[in-house]
Each structure stands twice: as structure tokens, then as C-alpha cells.
mmCIF file of the N, C-alpha and C atoms, coordinates in Angstrom:
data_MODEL
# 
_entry.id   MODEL 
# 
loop_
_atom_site.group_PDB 
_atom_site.id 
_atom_site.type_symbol 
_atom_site.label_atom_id 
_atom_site.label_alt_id 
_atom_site.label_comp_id 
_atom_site.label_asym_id 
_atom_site.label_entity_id 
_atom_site.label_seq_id 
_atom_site.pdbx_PDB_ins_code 
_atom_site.Cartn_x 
_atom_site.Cartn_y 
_atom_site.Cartn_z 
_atom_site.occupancy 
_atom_site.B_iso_or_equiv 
_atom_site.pdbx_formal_charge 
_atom_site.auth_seq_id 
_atom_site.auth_comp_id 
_atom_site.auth_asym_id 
_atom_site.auth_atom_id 
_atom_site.pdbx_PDB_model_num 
ATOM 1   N N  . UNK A 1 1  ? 203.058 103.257 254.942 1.00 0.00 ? 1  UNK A N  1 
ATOM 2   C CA . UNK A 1 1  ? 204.265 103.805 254.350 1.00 0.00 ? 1  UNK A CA 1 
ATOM 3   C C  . UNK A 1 1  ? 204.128 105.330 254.276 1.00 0.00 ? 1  UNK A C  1 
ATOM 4   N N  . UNK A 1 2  ? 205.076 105.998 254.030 1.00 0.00 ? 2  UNK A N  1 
ATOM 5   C CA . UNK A 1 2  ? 205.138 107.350 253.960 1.00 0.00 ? 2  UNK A CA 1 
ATOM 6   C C  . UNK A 1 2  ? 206.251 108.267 252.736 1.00 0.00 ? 2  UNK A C  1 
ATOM 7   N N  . UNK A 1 3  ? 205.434 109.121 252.350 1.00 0.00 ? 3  UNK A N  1 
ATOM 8   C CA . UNK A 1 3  ? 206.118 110.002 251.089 1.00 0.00 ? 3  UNK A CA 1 
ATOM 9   C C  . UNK A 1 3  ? 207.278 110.521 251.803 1.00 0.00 ? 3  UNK A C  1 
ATOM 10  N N  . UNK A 1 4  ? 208.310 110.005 250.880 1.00 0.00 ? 4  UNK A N  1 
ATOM 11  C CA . UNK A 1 4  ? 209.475 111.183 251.211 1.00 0.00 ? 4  UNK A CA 1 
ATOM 12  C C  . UNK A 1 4  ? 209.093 112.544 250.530 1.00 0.00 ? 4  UNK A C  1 
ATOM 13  N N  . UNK A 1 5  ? 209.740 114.025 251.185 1.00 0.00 ? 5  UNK A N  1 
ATOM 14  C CA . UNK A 1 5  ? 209.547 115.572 250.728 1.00 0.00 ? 5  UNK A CA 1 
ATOM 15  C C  . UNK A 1 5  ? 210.070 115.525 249.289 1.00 0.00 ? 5  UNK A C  1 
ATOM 16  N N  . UNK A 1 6  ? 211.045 114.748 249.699 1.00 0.00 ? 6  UNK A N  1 
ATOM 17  C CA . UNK A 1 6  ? 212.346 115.190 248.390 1.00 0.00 ? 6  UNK A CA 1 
ATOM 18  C C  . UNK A 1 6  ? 211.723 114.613 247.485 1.00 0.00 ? 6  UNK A C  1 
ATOM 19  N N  . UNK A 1 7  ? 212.057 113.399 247.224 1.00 0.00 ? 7  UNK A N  1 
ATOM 20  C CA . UNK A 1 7  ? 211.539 112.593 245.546 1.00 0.00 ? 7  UNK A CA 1 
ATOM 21  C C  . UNK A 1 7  ? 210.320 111.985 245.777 1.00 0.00 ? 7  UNK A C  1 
ATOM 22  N N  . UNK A 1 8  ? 209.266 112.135 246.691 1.00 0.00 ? 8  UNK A N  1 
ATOM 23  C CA . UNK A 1 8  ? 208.064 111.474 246.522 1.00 0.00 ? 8  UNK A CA 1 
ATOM 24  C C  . UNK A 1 8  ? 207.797 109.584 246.331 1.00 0.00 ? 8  UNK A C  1 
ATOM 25  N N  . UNK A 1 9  ? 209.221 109.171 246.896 1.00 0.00 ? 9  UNK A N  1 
ATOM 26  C CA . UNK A 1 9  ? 209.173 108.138 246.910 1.00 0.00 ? 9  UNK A CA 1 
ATOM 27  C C  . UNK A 1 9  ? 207.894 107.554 247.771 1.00 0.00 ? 9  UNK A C  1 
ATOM 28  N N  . UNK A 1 10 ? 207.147 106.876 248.020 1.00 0.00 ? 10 UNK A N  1 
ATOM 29  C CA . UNK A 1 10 ? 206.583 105.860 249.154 1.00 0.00 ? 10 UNK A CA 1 
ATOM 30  C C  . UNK A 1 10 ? 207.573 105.028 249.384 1.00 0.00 ? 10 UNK A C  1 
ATOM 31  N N  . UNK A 1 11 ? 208.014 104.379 250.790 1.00 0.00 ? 11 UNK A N  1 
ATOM 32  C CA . UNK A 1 11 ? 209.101 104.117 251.076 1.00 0.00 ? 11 UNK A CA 1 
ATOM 33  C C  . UNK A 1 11 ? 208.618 103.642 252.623 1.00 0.00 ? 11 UNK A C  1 
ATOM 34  N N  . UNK A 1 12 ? 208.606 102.119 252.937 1.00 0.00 ? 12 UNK A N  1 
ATOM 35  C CA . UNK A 1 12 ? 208.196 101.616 254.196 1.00 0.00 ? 12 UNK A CA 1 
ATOM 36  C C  . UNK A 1 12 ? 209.163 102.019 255.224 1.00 0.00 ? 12 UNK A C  1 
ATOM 37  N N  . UNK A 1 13 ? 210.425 102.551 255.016 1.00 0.00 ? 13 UNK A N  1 
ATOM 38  C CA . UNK A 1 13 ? 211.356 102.645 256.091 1.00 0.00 ? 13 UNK A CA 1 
ATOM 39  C C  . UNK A 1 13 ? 211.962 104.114 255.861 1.00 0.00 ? 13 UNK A C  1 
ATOM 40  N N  . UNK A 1 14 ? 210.900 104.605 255.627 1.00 0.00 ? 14 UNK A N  1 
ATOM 41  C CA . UNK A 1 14 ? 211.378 105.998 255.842 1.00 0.00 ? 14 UNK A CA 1 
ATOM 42  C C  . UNK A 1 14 ? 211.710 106.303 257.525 1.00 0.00 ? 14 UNK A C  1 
ATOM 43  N N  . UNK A 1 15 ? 211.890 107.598 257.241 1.00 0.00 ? 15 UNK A N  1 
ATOM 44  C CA . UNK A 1 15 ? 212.563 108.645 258.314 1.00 0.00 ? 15 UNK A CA 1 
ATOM 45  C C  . UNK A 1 15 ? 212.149 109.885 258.730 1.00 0.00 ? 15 UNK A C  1 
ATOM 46  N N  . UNK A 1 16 ? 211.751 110.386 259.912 1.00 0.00 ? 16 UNK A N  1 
ATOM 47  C CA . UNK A 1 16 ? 211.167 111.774 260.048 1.00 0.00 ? 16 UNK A CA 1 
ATOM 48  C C  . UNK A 1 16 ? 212.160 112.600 260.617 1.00 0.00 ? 16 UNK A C  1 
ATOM 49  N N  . UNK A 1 17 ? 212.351 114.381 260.250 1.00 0.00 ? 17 UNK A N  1 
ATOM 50  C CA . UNK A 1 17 ? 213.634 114.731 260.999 1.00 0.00 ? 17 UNK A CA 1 
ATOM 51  C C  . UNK A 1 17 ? 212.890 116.281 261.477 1.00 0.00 ? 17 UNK A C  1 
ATOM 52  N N  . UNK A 1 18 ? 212.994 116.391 262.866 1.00 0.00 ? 18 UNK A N  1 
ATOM 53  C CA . UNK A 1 18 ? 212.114 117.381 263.360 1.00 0.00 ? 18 UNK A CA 1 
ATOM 54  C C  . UNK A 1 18 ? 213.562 118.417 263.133 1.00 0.00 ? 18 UNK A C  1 
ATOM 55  N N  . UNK A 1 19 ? 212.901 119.422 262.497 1.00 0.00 ? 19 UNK A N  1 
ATOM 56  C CA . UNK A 1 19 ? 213.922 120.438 261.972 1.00 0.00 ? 19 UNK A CA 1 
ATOM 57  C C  . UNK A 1 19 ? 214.093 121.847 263.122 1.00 0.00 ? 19 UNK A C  1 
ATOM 58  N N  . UNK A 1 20 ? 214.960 122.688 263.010 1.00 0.00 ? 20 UNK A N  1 
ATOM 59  C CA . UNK A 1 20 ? 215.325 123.596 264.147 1.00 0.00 ? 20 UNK A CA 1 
ATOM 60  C C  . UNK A 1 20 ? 213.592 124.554 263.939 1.00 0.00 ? 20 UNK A C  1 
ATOM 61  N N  . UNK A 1 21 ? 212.998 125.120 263.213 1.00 0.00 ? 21 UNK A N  1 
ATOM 62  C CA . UNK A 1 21 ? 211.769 125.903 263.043 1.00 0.00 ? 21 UNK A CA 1 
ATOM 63  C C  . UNK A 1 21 ? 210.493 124.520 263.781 1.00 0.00 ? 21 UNK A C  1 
ATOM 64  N N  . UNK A 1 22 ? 210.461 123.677 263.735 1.00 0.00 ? 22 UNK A N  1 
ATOM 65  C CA . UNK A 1 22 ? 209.500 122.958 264.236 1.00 0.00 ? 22 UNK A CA 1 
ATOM 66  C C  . UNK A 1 22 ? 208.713 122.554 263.219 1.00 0.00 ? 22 UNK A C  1 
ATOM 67  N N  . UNK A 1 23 ? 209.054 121.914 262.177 1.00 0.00 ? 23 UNK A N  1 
ATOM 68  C CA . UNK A 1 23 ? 208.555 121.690 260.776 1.00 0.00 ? 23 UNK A CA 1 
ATOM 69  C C  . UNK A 1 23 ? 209.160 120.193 261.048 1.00 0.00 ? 23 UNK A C  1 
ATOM 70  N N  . UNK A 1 24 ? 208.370 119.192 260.313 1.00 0.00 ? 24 UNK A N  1 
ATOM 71  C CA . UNK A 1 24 ? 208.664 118.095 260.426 1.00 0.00 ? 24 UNK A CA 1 
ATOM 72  C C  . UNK A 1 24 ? 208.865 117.558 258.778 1.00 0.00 ? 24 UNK A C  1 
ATOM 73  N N  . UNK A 1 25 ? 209.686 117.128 258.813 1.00 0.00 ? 25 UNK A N  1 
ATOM 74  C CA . UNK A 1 25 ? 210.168 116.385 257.150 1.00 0.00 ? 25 UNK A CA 1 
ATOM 75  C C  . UNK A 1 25 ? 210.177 114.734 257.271 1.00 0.00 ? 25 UNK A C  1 
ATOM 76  N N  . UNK A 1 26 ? 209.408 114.044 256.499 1.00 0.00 ? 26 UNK A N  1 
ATOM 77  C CA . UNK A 1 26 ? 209.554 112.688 256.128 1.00 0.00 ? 26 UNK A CA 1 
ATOM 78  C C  . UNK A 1 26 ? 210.495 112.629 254.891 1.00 0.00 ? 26 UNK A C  1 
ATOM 79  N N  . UNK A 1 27 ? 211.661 112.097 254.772 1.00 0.00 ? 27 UNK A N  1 
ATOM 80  C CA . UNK A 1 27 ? 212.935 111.448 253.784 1.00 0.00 ? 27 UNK A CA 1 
ATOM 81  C C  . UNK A 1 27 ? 212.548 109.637 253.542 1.00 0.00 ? 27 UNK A C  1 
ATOM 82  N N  . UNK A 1 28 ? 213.098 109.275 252.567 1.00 0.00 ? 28 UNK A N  1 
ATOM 83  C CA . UNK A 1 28 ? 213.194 107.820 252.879 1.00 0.00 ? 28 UNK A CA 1 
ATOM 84  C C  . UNK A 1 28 ? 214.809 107.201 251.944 1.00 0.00 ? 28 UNK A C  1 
ATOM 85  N N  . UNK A 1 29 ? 215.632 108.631 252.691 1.00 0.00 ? 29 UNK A N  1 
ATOM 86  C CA . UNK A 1 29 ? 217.158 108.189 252.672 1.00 0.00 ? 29 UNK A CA 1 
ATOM 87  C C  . UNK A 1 29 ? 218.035 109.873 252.950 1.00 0.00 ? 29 UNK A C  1 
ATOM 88  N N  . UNK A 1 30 ? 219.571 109.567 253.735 1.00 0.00 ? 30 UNK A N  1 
ATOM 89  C CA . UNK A 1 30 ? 219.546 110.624 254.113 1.00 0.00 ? 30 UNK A CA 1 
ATOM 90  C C  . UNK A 1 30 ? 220.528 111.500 253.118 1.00 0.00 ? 30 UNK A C  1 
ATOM 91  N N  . UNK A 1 31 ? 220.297 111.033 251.856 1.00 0.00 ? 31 UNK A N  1 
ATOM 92  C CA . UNK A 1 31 ? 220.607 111.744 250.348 1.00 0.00 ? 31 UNK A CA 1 
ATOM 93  C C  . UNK A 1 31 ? 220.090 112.508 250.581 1.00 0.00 ? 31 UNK A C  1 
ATOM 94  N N  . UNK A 1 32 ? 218.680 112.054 250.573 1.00 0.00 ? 32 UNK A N  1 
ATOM 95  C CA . UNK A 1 32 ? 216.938 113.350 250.117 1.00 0.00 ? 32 UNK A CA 1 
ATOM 96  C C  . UNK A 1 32 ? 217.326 114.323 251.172 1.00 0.00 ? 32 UNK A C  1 
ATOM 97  N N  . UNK A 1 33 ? 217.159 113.675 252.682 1.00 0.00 ? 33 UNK A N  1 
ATOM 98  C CA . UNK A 1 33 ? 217.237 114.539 253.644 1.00 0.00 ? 33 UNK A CA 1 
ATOM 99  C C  . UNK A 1 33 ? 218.198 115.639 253.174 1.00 0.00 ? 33 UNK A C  1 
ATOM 100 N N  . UNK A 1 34 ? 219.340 115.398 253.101 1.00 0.00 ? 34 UNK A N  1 
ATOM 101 C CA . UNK A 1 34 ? 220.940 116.350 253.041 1.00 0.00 ? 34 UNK A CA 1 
ATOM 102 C C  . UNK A 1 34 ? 220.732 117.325 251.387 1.00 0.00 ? 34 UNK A C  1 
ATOM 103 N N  . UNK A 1 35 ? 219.882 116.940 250.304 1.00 0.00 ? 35 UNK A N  1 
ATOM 104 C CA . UNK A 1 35 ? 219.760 117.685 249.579 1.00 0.00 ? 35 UNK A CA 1 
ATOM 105 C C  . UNK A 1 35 ? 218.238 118.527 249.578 1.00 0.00 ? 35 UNK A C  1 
ATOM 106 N N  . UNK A 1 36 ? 217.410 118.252 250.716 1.00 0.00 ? 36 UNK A N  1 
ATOM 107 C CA . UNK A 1 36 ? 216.666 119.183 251.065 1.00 0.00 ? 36 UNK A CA 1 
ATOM 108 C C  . UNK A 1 36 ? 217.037 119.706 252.060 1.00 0.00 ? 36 UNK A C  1 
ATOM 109 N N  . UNK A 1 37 ? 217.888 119.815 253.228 1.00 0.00 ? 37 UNK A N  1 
ATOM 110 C CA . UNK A 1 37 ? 217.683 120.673 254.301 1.00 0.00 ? 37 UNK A CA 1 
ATOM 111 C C  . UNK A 1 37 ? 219.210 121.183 254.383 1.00 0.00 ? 37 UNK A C  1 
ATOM 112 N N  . UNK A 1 38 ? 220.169 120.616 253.756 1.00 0.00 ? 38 UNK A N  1 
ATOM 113 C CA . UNK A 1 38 ? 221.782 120.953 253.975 1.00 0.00 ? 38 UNK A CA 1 
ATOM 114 C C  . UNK A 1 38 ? 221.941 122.525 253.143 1.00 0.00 ? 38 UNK A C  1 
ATOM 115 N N  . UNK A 1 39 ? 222.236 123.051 253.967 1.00 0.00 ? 39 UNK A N  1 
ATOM 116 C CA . UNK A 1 39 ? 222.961 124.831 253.998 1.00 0.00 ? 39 UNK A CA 1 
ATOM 117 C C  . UNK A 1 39 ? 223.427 124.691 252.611 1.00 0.00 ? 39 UNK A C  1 
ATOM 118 N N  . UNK A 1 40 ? 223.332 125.872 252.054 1.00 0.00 ? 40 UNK A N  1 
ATOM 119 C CA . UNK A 1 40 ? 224.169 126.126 250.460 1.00 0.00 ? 40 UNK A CA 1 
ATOM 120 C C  . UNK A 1 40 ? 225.469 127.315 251.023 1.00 0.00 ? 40 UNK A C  1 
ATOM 121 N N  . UNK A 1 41 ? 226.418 126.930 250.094 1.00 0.00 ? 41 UNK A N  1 
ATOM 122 C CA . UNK A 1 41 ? 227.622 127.587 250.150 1.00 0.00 ? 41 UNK A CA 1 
ATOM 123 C C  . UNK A 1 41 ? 227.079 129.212 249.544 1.00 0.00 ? 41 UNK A C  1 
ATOM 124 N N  . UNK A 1 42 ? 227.259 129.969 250.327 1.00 0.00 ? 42 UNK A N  1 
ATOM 125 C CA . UNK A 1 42 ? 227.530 131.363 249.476 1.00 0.00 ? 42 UNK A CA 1 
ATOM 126 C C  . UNK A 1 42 ? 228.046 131.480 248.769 1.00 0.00 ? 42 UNK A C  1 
ATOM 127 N N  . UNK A 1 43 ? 229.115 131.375 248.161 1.00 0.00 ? 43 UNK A N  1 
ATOM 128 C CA . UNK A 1 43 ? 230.035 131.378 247.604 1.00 0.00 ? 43 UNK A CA 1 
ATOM 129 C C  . UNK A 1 43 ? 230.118 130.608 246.261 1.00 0.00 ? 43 UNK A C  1 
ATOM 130 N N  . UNK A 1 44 ? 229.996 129.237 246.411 1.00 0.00 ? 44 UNK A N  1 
ATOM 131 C CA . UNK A 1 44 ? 230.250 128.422 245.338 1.00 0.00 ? 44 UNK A CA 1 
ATOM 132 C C  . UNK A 1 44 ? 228.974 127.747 244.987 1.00 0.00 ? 44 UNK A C  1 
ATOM 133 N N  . UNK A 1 45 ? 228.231 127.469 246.055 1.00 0.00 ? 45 UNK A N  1 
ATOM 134 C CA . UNK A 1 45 ? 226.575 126.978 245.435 1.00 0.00 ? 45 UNK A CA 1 
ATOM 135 C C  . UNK A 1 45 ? 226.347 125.375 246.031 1.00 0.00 ? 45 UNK A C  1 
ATOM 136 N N  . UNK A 1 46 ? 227.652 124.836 246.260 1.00 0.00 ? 46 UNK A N  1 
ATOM 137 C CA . UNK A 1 46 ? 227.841 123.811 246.952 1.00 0.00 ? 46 UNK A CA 1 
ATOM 138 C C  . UNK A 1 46 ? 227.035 123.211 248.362 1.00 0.00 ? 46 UNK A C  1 
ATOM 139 N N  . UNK A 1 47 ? 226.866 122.089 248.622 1.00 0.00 ? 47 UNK A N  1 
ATOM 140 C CA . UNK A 1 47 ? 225.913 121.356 249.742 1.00 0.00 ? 47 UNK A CA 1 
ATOM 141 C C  . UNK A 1 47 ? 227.067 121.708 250.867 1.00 0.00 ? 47 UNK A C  1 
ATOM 142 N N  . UNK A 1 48 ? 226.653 121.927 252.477 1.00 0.00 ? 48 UNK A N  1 
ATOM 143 C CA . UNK A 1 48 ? 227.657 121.936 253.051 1.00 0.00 ? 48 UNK A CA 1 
ATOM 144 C C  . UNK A 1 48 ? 226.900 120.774 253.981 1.00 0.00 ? 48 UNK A C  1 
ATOM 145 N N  . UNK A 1 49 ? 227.798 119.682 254.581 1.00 0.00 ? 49 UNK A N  1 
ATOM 146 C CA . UNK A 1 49 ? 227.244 118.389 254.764 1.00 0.00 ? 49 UNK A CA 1 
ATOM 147 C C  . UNK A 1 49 ? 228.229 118.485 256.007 1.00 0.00 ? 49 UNK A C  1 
ATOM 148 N N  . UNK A 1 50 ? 229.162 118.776 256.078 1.00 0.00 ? 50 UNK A N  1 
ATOM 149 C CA . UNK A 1 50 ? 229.930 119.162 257.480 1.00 0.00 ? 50 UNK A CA 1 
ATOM 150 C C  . UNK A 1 50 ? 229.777 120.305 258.600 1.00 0.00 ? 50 UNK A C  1 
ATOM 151 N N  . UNK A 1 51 ? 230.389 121.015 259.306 1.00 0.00 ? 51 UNK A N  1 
ATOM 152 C CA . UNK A 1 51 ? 230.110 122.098 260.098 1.00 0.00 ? 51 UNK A CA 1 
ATOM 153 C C  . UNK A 1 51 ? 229.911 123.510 259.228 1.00 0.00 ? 51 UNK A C  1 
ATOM 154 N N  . UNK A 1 52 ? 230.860 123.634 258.120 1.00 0.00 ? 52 UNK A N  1 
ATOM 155 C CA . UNK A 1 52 ? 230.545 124.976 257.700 1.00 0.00 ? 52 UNK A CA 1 
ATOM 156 C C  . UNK A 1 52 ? 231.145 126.052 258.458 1.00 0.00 ? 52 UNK A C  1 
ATOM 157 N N  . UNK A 1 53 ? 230.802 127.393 258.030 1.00 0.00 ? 53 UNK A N  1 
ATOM 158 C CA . UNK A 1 53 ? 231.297 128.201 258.168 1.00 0.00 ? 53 UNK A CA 1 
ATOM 159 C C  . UNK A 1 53 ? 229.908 129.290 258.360 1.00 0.00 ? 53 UNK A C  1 
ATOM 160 N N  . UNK A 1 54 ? 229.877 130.147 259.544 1.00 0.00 ? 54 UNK A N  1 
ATOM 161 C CA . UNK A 1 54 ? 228.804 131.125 259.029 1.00 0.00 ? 54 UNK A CA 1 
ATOM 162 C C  . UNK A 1 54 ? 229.417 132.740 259.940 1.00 0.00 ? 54 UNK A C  1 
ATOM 163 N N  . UNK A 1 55 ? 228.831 133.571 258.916 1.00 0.00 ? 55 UNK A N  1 
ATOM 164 C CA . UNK A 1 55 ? 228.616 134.822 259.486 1.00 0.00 ? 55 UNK A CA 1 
ATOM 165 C C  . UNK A 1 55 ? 228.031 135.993 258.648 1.00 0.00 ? 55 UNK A C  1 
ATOM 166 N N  . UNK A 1 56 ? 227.558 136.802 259.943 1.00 0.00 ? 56 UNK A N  1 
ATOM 167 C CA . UNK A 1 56 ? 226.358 137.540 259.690 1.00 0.00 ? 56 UNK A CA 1 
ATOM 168 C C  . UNK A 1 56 ? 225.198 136.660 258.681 1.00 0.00 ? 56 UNK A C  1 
ATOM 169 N N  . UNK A 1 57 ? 224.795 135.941 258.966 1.00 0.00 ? 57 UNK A N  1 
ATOM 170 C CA . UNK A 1 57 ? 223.353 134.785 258.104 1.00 0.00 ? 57 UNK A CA 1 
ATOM 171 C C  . UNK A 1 57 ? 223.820 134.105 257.108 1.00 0.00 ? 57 UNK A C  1 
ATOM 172 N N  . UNK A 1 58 ? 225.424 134.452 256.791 1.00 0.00 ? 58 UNK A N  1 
ATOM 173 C CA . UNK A 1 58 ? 225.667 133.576 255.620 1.00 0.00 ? 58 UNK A CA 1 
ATOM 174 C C  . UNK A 1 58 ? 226.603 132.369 256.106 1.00 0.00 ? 58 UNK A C  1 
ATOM 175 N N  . UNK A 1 59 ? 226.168 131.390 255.322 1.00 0.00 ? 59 UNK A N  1 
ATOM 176 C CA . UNK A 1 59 ? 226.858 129.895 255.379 1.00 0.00 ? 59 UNK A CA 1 
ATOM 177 C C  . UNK A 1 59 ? 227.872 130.057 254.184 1.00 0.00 ? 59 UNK A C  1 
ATOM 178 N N  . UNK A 1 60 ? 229.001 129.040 254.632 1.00 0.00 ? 60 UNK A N  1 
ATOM 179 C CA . UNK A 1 60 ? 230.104 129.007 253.597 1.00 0.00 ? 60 UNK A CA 1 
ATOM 180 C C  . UNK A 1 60 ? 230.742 127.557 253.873 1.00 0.00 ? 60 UNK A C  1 
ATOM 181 N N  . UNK A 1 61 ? 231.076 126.851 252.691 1.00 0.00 ? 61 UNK A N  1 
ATOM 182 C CA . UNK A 1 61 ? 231.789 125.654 253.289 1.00 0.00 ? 61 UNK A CA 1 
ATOM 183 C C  . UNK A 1 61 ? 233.421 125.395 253.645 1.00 0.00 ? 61 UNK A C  1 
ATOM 184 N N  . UNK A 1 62 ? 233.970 126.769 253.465 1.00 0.00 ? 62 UNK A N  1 
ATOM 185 C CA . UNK A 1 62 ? 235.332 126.888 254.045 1.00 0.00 ? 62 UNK A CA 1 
ATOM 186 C C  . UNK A 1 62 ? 235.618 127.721 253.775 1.00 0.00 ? 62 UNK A C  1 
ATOM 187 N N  . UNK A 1 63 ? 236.773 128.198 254.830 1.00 0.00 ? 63 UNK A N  1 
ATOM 188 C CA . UNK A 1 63 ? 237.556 129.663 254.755 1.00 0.00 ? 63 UNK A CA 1 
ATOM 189 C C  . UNK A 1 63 ? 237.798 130.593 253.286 1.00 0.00 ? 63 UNK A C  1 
ATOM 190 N N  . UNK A 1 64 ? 238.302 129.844 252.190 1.00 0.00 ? 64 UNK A N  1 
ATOM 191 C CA . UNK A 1 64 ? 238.143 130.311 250.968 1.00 0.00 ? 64 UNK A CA 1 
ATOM 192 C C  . UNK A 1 64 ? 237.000 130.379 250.759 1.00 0.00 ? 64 UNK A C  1 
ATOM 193 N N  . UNK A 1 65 ? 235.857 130.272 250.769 1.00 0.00 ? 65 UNK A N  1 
ATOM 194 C CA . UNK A 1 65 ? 234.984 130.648 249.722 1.00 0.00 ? 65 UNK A CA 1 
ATOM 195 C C  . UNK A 1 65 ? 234.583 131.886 250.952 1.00 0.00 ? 65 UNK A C  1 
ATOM 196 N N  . UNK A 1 66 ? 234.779 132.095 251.957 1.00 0.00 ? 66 UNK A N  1 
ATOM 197 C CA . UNK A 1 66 ? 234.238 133.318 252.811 1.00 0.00 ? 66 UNK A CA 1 
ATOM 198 C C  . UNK A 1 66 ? 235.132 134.167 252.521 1.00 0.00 ? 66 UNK A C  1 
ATOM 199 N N  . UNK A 1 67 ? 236.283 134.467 252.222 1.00 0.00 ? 67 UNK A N  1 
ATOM 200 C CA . UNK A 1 67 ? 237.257 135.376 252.127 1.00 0.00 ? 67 UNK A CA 1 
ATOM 201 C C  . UNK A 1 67 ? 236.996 135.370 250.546 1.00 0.00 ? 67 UNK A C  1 
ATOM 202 N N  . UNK A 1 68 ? 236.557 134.931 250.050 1.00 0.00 ? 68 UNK A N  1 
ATOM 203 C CA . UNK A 1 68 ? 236.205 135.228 248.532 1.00 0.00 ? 68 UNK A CA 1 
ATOM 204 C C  . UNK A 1 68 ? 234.904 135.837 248.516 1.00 0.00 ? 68 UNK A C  1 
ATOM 205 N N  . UNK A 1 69 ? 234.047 135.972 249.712 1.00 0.00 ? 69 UNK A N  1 
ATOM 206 C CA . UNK A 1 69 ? 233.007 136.742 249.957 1.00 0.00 ? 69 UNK A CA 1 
ATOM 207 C C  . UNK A 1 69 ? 232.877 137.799 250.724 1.00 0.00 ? 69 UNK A C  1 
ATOM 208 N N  . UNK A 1 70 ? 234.356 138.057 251.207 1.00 0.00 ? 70 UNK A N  1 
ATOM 209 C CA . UNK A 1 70 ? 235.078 139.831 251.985 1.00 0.00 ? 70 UNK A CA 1 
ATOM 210 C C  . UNK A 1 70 ? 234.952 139.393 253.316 1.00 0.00 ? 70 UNK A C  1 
ATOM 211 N N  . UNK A 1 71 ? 234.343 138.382 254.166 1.00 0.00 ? 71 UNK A N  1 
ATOM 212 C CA . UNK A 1 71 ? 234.645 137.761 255.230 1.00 0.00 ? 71 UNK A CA 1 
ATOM 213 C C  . UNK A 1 71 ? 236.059 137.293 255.435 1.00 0.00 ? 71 UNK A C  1 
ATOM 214 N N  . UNK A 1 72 ? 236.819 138.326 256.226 1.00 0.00 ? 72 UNK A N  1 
ATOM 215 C CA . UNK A 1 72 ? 238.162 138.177 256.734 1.00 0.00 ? 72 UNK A CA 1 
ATOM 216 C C  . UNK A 1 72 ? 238.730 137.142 257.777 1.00 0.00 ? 72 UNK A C  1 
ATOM 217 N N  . UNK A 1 73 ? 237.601 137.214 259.006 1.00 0.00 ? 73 UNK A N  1 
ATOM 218 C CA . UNK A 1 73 ? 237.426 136.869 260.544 1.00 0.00 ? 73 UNK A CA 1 
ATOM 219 C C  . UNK A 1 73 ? 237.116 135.222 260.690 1.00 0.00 ? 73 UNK A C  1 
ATOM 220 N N  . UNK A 1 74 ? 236.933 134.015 259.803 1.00 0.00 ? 74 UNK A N  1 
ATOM 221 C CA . UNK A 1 74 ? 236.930 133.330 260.068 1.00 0.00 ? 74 UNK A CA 1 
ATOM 222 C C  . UNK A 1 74 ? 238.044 132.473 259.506 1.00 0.00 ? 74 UNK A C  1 
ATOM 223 N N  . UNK A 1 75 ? 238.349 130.993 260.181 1.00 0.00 ? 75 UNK A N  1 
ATOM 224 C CA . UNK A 1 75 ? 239.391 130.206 260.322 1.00 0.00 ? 75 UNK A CA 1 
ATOM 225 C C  . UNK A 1 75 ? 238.195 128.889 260.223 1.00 0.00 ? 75 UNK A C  1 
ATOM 226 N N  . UNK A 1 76 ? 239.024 128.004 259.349 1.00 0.00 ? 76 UNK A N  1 
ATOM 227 C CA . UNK A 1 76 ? 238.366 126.407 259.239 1.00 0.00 ? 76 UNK A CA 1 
ATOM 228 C C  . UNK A 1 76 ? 238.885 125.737 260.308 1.00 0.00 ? 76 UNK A C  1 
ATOM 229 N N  . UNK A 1 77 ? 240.885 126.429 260.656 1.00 0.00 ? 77 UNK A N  1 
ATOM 230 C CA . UNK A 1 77 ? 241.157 125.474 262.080 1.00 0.00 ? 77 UNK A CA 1 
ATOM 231 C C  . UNK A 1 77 ? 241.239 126.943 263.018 1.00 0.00 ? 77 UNK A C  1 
ATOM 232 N N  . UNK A 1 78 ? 241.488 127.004 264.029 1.00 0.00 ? 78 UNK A N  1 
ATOM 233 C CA . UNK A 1 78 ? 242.447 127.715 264.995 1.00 0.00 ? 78 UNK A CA 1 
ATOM 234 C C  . UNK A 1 78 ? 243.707 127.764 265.341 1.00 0.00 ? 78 UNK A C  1 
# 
């Protein structure tokens, strides 16, 4: 069995998720996963669990909270 990162569960059916840096994370649900590796909103502090929003290094989970952060230039649709 294997420790999840997040809550230290032991957990026979865990999950490993090779991350963009080359760091490897064991979860054993993809709660843990999404509240350890999911982007934080600039703005509001919020999980962003969908595509998001980014510019210049910052993540945002929609057009309002980036234009509430002086980011003019982005659109949630086109």
C-alpha cells in the first residue's frame, strides 16, 4: 500500500500523478490530488479545478477575478 501526500492515508488503491516539474505525488483520491496540486485563484483564494485563466505567472479562475486584479486582456469565452 502507499501513503497518500495529502492526508497520509495508507490506501491499497492509491494513485501516482507525475507532475509538469518531474516530481511524483502518491494521492489515494482525486480530492487530495486537486487540493494539493490545483492552481489558487489570485484573486479570491479559490481551487481552480477547470482551465482557468493565466497571465504574466498569475492564475485566476475567471475573467472577474482578473479584471479585479488590473488584468484587462483576458476573456473566459471569445
Amino acid at each position: 500500500m502507499a501513503r497518500c501526500d495529502a492526508c497520509k492515508n495508507d490506501y491499497d488503491k492509491s494513485f501516482q500523478v507525475l507532475y509538469s516539474d518531474g516530481q511524483t505525488y502518491t494521492f489515494d483520491s482525486f480530492e487530495c490530488a486537486m487540493h494539493l496540486l490545483a492552481p489558487v485563484c489570485q484573486t479570491c483564494g479559490i481551487r481552480i479545478l477547470g482551465h482557468g485563466l493565466e497571465s504574466t505567472g498569475q492564475m485566476f479562475c475567471c475573467d472577474h477575478c482578473a479584471e479585479r486584479a488590473g488584468i484587462e486582456n483576458l476573456r473566459d469565452r471569445a
